[in-house]
C-alpha atoms as a printed R data frame, in Angstrom:
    type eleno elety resid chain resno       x       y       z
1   ATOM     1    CA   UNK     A     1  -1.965 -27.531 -27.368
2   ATOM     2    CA   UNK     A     2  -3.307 -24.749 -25.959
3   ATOM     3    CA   UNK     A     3  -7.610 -24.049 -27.083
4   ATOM     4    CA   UNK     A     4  -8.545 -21.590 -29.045
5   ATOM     5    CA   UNK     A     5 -12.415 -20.761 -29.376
6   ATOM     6    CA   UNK     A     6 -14.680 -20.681 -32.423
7   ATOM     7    CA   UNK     A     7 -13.880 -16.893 -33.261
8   ATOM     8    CA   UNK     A     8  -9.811 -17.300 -32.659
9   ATOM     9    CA   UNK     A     9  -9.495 -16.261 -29.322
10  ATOM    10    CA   UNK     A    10  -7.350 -17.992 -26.988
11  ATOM    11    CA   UNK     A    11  -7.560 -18.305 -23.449
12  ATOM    12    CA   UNK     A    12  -5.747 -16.532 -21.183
13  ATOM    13    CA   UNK     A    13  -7.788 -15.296 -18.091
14  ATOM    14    CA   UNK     A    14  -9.430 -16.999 -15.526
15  ATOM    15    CA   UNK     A    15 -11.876 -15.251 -13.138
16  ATOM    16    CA   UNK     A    16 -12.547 -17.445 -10.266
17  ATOM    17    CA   UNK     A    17 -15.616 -16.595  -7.180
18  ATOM    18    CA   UNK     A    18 -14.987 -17.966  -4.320
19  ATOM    19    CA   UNK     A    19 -18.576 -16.882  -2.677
20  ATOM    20    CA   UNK     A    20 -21.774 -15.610  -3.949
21  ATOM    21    CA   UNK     A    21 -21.979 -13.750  -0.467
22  ATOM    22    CA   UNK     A    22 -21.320  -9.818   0.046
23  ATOM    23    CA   UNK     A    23 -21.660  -7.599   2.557
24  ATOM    24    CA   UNK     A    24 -22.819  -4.747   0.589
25  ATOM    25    CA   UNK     A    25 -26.292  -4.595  -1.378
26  ATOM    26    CA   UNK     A    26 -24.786  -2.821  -4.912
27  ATOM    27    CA   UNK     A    27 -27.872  -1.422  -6.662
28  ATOM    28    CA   UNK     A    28 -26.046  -3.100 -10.148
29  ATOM    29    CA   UNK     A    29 -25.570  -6.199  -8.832
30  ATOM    30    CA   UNK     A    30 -27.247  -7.247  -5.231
31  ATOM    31    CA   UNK     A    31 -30.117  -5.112  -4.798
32  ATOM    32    CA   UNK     A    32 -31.225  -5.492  -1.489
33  ATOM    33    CA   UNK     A    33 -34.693  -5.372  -2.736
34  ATOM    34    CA   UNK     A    34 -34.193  -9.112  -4.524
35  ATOM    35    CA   UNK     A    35 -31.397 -10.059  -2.253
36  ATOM    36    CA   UNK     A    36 -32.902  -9.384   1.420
37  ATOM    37    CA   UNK     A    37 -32.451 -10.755   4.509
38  ATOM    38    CA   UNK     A    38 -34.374 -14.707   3.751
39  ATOM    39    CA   UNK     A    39 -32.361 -14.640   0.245
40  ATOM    40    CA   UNK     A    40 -30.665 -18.298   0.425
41  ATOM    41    CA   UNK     A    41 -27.193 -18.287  -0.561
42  ATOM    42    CA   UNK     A    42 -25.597 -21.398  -1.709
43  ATOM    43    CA   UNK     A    43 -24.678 -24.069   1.086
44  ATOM    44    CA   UNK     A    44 -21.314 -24.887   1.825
45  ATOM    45    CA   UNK     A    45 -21.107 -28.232   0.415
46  ATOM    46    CA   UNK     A    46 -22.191 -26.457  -3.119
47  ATOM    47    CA   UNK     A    47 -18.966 -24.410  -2.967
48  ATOM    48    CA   UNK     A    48 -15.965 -25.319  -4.144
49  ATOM    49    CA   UNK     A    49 -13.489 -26.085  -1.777
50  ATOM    50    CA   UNK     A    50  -9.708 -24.502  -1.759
51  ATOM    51    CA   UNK     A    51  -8.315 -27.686  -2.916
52  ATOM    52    CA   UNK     A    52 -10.830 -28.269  -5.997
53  ATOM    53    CA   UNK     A    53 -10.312 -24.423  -6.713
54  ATOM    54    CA   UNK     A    54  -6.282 -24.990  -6.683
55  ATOM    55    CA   UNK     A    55  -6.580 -27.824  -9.031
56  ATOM    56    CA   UNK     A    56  -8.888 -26.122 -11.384
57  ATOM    57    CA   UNK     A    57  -6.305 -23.304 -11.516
58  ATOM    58    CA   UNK     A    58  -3.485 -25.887 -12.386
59  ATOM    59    CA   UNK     A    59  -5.064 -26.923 -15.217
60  ATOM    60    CA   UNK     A    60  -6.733 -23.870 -16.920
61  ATOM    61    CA   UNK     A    61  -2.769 -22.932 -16.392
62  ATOM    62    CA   UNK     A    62  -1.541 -25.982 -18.210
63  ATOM    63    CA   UNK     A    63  -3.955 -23.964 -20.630
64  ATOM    64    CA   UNK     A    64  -2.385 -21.184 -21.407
65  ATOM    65    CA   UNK     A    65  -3.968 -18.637 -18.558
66  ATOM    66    CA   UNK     A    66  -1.521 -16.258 -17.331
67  ATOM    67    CA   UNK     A    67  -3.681 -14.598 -15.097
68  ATOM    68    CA   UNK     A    68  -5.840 -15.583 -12.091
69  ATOM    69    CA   UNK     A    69  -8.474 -13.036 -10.659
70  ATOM    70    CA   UNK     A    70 -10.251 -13.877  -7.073
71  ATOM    71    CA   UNK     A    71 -13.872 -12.396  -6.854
72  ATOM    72    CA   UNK     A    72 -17.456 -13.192  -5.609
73  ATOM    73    CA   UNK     A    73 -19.717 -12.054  -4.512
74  ATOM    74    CA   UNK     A    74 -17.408 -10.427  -2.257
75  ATOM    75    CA   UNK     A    75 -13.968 -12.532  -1.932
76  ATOM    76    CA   UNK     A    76 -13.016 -10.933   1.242
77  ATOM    77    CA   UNK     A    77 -15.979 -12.857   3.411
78  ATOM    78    CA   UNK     A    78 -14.931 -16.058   2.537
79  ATOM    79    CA   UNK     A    79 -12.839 -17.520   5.798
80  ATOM    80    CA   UNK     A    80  -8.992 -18.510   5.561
81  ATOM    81    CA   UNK     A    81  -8.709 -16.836   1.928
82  ATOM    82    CA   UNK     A    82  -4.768 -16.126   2.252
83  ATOM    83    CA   UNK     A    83  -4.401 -19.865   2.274
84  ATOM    84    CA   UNK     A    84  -6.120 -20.369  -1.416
85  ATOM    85    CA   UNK     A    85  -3.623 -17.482  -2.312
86  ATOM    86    CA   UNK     A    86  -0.533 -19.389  -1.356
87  ATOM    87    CA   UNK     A    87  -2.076 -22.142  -3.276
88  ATOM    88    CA   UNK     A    88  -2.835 -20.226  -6.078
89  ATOM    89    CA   UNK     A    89   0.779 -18.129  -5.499
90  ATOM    90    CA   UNK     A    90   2.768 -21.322  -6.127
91  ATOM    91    CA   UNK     A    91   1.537 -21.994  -9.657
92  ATOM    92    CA   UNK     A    92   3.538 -20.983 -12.645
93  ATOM    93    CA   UNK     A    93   2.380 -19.957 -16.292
94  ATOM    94    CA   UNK     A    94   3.615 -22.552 -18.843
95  ATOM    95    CA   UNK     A    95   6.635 -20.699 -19.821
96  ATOM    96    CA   UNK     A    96   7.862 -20.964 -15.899
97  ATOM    97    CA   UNK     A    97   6.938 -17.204 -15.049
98  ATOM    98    CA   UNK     A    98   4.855 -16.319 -11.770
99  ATOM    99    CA   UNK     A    99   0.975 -15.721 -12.612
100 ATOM   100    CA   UNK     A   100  -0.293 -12.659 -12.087
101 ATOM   101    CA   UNK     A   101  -2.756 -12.699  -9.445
102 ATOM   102    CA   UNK     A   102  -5.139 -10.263  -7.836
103 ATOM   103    CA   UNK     A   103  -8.104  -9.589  -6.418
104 ATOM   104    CA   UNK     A   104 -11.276  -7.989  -6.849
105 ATOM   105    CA   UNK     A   105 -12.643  -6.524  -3.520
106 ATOM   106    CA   UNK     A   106 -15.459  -4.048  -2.419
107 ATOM   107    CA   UNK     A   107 -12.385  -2.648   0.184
108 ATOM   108    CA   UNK     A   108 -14.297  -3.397   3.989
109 ATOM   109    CA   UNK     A   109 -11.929  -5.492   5.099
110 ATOM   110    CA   UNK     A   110  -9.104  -4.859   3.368
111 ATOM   111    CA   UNK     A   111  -7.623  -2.949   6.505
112 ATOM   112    CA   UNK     A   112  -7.214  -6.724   8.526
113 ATOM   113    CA   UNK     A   113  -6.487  -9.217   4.890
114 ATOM   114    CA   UNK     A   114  -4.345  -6.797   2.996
115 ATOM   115    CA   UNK     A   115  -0.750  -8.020   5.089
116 ATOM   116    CA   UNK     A   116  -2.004 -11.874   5.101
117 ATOM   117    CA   UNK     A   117  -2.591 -11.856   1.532
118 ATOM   118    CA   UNK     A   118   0.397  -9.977  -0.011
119 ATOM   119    CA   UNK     A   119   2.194 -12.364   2.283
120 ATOM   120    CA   UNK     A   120   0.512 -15.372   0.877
121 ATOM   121    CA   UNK     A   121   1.547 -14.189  -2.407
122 ATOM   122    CA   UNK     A   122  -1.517 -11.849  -3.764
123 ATOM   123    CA   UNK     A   123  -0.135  -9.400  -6.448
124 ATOM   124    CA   UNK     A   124  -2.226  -6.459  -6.505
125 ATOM   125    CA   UNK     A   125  -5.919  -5.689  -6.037
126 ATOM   126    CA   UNK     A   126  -8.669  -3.966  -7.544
127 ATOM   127    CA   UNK     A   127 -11.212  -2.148  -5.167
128 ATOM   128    CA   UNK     A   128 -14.490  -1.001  -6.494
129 ATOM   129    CA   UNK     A   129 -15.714   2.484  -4.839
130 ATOM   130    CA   UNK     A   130 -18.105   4.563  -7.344
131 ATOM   131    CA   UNK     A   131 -18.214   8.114  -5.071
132 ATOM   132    CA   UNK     A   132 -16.566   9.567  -2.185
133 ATOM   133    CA   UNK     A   133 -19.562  11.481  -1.149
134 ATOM   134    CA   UNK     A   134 -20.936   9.025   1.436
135 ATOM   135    CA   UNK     A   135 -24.672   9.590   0.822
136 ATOM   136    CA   UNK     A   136 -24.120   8.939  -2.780
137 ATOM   137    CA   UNK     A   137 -21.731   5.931  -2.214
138 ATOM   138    CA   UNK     A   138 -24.558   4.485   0.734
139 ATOM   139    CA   UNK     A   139 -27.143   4.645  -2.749
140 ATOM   140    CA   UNK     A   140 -24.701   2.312  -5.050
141 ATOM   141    CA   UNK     A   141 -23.615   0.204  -1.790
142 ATOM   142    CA   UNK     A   142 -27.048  -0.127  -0.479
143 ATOM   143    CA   UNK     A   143 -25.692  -0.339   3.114
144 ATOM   144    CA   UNK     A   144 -24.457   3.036   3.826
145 ATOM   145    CA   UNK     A   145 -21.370   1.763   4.143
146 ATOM   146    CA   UNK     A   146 -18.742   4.929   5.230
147 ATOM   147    CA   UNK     A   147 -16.045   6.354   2.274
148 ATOM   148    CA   UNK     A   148 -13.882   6.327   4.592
149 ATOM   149    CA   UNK     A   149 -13.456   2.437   5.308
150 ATOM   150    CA   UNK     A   150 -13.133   2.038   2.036
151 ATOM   151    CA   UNK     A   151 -10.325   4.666   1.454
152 ATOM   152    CA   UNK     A   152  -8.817   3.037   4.756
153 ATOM   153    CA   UNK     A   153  -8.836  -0.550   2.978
154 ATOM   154    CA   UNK     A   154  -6.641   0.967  -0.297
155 ATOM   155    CA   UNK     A   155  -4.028   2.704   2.103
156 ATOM   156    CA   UNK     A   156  -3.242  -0.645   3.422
157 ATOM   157    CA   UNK     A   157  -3.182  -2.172   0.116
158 ATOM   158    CA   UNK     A   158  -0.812   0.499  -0.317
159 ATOM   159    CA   UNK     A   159   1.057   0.121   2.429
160 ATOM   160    CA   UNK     A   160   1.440  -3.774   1.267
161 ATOM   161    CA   UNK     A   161   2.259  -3.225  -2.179
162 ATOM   162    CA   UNK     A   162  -0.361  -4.950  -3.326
163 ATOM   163    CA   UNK     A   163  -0.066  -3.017  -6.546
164 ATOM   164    CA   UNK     A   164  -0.376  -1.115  -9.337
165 ATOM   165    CA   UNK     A   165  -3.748  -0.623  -7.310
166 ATOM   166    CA   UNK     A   166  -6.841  -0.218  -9.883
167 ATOM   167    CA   UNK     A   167 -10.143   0.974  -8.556
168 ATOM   168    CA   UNK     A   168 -13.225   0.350 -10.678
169 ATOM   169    CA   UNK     A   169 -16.416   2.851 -10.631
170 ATOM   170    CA   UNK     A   170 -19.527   2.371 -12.044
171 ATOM   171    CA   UNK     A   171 -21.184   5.148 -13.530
172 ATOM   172    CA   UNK     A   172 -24.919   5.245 -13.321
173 ATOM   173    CA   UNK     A   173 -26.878   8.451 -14.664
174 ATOM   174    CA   UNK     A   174 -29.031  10.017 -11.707
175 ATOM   175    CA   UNK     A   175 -26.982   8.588  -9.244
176 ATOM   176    CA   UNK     A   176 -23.406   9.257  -9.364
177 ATOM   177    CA   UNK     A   177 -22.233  11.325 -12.321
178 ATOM   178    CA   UNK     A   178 -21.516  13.959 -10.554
179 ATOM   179    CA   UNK     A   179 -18.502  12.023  -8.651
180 ATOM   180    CA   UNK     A   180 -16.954  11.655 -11.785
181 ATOM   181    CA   UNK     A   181 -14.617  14.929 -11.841
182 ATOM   182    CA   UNK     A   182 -14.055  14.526  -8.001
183 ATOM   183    CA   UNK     A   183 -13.062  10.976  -7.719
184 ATOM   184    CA   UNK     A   184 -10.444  11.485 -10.974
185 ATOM   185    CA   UNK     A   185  -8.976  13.946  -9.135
186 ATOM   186    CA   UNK     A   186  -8.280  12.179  -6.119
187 ATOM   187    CA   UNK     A   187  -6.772   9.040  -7.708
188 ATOM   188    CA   UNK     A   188  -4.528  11.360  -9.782
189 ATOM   189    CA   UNK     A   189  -3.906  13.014  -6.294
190 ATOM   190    CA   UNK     A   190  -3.062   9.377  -4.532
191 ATOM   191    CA   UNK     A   191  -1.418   7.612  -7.686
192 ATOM   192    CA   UNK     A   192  -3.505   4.646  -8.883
193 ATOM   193    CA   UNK     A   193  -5.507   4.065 -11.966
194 ATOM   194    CA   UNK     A   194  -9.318   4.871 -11.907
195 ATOM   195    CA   UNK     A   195 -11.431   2.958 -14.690
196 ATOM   196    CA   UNK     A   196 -14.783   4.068 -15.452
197 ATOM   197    CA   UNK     A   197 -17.492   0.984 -16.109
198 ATOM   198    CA   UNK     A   198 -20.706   1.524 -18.095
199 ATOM   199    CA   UNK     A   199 -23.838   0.707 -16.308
200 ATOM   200    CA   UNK     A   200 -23.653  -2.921 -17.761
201 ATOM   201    CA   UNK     A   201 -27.540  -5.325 -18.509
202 ATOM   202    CA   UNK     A   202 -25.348  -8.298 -16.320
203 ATOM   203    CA   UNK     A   203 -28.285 -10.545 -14.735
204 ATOM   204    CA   UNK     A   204 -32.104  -9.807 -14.528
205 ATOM   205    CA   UNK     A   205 -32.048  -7.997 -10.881
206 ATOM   206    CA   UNK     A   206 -30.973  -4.486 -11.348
207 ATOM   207    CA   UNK     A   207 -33.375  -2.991 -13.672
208 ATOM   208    CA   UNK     A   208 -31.136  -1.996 -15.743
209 ATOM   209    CA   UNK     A   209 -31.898   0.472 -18.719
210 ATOM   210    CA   UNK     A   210 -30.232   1.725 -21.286
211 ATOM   211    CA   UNK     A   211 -30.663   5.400 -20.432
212 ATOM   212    CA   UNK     A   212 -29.010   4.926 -17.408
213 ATOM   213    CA   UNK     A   213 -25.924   4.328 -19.099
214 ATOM   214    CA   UNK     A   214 -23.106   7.372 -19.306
215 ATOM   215    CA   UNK     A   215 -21.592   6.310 -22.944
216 ATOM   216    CA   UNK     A   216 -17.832   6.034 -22.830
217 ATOM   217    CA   UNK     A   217 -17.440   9.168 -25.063
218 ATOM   218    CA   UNK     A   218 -19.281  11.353 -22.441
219 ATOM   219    CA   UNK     A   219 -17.005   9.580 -19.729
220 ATOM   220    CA   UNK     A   220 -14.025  10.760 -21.779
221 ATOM   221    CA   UNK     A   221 -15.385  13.932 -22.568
222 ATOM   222    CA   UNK     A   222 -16.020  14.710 -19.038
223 ATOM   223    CA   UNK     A   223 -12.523  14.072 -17.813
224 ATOM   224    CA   UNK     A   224 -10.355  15.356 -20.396
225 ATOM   225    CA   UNK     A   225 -12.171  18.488 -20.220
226 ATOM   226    CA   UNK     A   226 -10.645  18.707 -16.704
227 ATOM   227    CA   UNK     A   227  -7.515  17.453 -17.476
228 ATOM   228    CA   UNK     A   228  -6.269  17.148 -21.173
229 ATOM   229    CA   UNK     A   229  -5.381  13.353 -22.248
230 ATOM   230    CA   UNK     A   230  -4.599  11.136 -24.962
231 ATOM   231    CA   UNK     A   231  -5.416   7.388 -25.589
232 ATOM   232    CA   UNK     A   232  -2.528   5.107 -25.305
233 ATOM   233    CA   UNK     A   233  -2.303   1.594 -26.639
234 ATOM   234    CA   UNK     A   234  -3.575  -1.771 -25.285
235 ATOM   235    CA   UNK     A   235  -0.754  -3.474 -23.563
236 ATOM   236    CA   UNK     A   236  -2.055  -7.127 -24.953
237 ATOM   237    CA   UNK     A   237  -5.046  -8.645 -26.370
238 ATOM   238    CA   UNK     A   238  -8.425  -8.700 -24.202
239 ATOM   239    CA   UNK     A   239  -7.413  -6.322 -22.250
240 ATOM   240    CA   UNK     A   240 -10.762  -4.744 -20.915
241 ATOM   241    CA   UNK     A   241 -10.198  -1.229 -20.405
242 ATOM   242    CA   UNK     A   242  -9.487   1.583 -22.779
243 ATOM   243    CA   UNK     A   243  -6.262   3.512 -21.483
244 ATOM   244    CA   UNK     A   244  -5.984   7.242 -21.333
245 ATOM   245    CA   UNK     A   245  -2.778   9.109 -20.373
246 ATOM   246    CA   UNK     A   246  -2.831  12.218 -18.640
247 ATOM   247    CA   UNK     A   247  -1.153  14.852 -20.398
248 ATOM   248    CA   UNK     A   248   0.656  16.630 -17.246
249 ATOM   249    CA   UNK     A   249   2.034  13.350 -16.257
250 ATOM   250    CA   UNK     A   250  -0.352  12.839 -13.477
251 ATOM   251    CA   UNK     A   251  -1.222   8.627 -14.471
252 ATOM   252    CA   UNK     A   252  -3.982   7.311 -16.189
253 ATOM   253    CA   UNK     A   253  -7.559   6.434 -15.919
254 ATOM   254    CA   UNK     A   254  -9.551   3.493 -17.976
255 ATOM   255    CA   UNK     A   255 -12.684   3.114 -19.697
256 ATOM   256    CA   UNK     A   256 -14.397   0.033 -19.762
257 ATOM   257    CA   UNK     A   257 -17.352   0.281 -22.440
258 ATOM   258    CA   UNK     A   258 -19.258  -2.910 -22.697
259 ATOM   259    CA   UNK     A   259 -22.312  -1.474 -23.604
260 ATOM   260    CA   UNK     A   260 -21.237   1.363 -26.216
261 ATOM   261    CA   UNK     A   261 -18.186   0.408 -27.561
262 ATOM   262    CA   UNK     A   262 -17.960  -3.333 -27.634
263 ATOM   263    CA   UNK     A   263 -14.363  -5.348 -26.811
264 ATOM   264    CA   UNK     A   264 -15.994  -9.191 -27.246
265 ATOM   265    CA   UNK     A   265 -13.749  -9.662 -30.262
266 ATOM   266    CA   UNK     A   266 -10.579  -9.737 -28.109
267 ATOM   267    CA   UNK     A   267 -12.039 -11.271 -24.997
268 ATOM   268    CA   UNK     A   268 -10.029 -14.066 -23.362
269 ATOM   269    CA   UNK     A   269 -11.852 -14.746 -20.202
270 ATOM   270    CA   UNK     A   270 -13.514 -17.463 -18.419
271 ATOM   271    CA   UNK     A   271 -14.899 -17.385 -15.252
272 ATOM   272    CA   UNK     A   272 -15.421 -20.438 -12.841
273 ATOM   273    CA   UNK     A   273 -18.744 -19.395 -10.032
274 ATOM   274    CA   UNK     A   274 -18.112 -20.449  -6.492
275 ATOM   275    CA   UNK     A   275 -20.263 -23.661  -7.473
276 ATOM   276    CA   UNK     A   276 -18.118 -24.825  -9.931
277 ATOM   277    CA   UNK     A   277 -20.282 -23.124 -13.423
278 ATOM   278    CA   UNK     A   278 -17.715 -22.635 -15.770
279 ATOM   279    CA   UNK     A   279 -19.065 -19.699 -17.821
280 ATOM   280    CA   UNK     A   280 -17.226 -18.399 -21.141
281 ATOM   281    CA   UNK     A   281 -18.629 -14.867 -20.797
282 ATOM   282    CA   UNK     A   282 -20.045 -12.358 -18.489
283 ATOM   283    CA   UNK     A   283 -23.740 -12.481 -20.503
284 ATOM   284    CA   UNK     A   284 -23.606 -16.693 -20.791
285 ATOM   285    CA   UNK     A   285 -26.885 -17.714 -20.297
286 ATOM   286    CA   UNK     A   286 -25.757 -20.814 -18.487
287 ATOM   287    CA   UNK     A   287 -22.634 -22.704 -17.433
288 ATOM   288    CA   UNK     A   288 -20.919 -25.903 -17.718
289 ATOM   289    CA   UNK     A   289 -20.631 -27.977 -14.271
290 ATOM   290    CA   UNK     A   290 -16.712 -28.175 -13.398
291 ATOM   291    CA   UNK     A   291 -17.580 -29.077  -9.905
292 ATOM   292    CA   UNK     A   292 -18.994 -32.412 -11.169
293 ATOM   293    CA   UNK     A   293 -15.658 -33.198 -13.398
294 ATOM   294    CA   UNK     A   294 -13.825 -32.789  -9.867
295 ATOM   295    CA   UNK     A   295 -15.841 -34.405  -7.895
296 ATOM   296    CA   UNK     A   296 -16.779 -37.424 -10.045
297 ATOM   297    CA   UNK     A   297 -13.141 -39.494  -9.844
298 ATOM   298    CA   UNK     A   298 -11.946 -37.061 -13.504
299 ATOM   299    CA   UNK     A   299  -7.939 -37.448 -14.314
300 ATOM   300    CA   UNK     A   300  -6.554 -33.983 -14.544
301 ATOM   301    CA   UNK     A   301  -6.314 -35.009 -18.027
302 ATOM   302    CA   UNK     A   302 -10.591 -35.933 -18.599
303 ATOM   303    CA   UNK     A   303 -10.177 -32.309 -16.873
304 ATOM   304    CA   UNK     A   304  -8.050 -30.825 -19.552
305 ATOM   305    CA   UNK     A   305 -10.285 -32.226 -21.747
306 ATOM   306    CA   UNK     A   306 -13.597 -31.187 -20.317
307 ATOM   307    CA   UNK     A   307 -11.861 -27.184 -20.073
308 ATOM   308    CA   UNK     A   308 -10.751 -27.487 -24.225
309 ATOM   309    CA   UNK     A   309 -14.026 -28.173 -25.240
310 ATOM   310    CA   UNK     A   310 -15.644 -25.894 -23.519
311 ATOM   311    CA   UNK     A   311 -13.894 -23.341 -24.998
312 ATOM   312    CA   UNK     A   312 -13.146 -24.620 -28.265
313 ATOM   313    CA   UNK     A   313 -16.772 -24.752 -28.986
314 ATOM   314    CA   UNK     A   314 -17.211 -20.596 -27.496
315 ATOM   315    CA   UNK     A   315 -19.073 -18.263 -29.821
316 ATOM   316    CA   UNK     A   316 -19.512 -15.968 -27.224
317 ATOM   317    CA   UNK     A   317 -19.936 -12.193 -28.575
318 ATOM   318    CA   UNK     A   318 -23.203 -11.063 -26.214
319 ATOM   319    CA   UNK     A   319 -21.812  -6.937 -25.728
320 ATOM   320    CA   UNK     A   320 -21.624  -6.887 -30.245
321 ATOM   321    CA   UNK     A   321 -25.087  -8.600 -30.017
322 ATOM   322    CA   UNK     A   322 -26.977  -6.561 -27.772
323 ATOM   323    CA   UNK     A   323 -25.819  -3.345 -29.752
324 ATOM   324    CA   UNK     A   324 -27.768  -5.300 -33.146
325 ATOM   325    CA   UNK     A   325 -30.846  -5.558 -30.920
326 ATOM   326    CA   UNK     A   326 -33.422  -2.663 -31.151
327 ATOM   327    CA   UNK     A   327 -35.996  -4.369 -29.111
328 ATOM   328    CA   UNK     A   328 -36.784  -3.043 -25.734
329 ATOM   329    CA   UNK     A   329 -33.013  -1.420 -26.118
330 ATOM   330    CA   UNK     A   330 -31.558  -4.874 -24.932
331 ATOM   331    CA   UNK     A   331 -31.819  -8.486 -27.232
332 ATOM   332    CA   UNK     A   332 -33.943 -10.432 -25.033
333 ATOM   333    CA   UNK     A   333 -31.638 -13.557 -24.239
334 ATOM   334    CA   UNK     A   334 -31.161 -14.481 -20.312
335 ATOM   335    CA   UNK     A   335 -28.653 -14.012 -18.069
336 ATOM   336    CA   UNK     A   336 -26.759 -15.117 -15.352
337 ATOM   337    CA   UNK     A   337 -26.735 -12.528 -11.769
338 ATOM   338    CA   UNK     A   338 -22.722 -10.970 -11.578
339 ATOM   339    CA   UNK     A   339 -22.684 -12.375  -8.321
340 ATOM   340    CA   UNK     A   340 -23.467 -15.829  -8.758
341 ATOM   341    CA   UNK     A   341 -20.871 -15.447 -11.777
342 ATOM   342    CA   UNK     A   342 -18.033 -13.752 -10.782
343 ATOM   343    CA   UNK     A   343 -17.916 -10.884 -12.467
């Protein structure tokens, strides 16, 4: 039977790390202030290894997940990843279909991966890029780390077919609203969907305040002012972004409003951390060790068992939660860092 969690929600997604390591120094999730050169990462016998990811997968599969997402940190630095995508590629959803699988990625090296992986079996990807004016993008990335390498990275996704192609921005006031209008118009110009993220409270590292935020409405505001468009429906429950159709035809883009308009009620995720954490959502304040169940001599089924639990006894609802909260803007409960997560 598959689980279904205290509020009714089933589970469906599975977000797995496969490093806490990045090459870039994001101001909303790695500040390079915290995160510096002597910043120890997790050792290699900590991380999960290809194998113990691959039969995780199989059984949050046998669980009802349809849908397998690879991030970090940043997935891309983690050696030999096309073989954990033929692993993963290989599994089937309960029903017999192919999973859907994809990717994550901050784009730097998608240029060299993006043939290995779609070969091994990776179905799209989602690249995060929050401006095309370099010294803009260099104050999110915290590496001045060129546009252009970045744009070069989704081509050859393109050029793979690792698609529909999704890139995510993150919209921080006094930093990057003004890319908002430009970078629409060049993914309607290219063809793939751009989804707008709320400067999200994820972790205790990025100072994060509430007036920072761009509310959703102001997002929406913003673009259908350029381009008139209407709100289409969800295509199945949890799915995280609101969708808005361009009225001229020209695609889409997506809103993902954690912080203003709250979608816990629907949320079907879990996400396993490179060290084997099983978290239940993006706020948890801690995780359950999977890494030991693996390790420790478990059956697949004491695994099954060990994965129903967890999320049989989920309450999970932080995003509703923090908009109750008047204190200091935020409820004051702790956090896990994005990176360490898997966001």
């Amino acid at each position: 039977m598959e689980p279904i969690d205290s509020l009714g929600r089933p589970l469906r997604d599975l977000r797995i790390s496969v490093t806490d390591r990045c090459n870039f120094r994001c101001t909303y999730c790695m500040p390079k202030e915290v995160f510096g050169r002597d910043y120890a990462f997790l050792p290699r016998d900590q991380v999960l290894s290809f194998e113990e990811i691959e039969r995780a997968a199989r059984v949050f599969v046998a669980a009802g997940v349809e849908k397998l997402r690879i991030t970090g940190g940043e997935p891309l630095v983690r050696r030999d990843l096309p073989r954990l995508i033929a692993l993963l590629a290989a599994l089937r959803t309960t029903d017999g279909r192919p999973l859907d699988l994809t990717l994550t990625t901050n784009g730097a090296a998608l240029r060299g991966l993006a043939r290995p992986l779609a070969e091994a079996g990776l179905g799209r990807v989602t690249v995060s890029l929050d401006s095309l004016d370099d010294d803009i993008f260099g104050a999110m990335n915290g590496i001045d780390f060129p546009v252009s390498r970045v744009l070069d990275g989704i081509a050859a996704a393109l050029e793979e077919g690792l698609t529909p192609l999704k890139v995510n921005m993150v919209v921080r006031r006094g930093i990057n609203e003004a890319s908002i209008v430009p970078m629409a118009r060049w993914a309607r110009d290219i063809g793939v969907t751009l989804r707008f993220i709320e400067y999200m409270d994820v972790g205790h590292s990025n100072g994060w305040r509430l007036d920072e935020v761009v509310p959703a409405q102001e997002l929406i505001d913003t673009i259908t002012a350029a381009w008139p468009a209407e709100p289409m429906e969800a295509r199945y429950r949890g799915e995280v972004a609101g969708r808005w159709r361009y009225a001229d035809g020209a695609g889409e883009f997506g809103i993902i409003s954690s912080v203003t308009v709250p979608f816990c009620r629907d949320c079907t995720r879990a996400r396993l951390s490179a060290d084997g954490k099983l978290y239940t959502c993006l706020f948890a304040t801690e995780g359950r060790d999977l890494r030991e169940v693996l390790r420790d001599g478990s059956t697949d089924d004491e695994l099954r068992a060990f994965v129903a639990e967890t999320w049989g006894a989920r309450d999970d609802r932080y995003s509703e939660l923090r908009t109750l909260s008047t204190r200091d803007d935020r409820p004051d409960l702790p956090r896990i860092e994005m990176f360490a997560m898997g966001g």
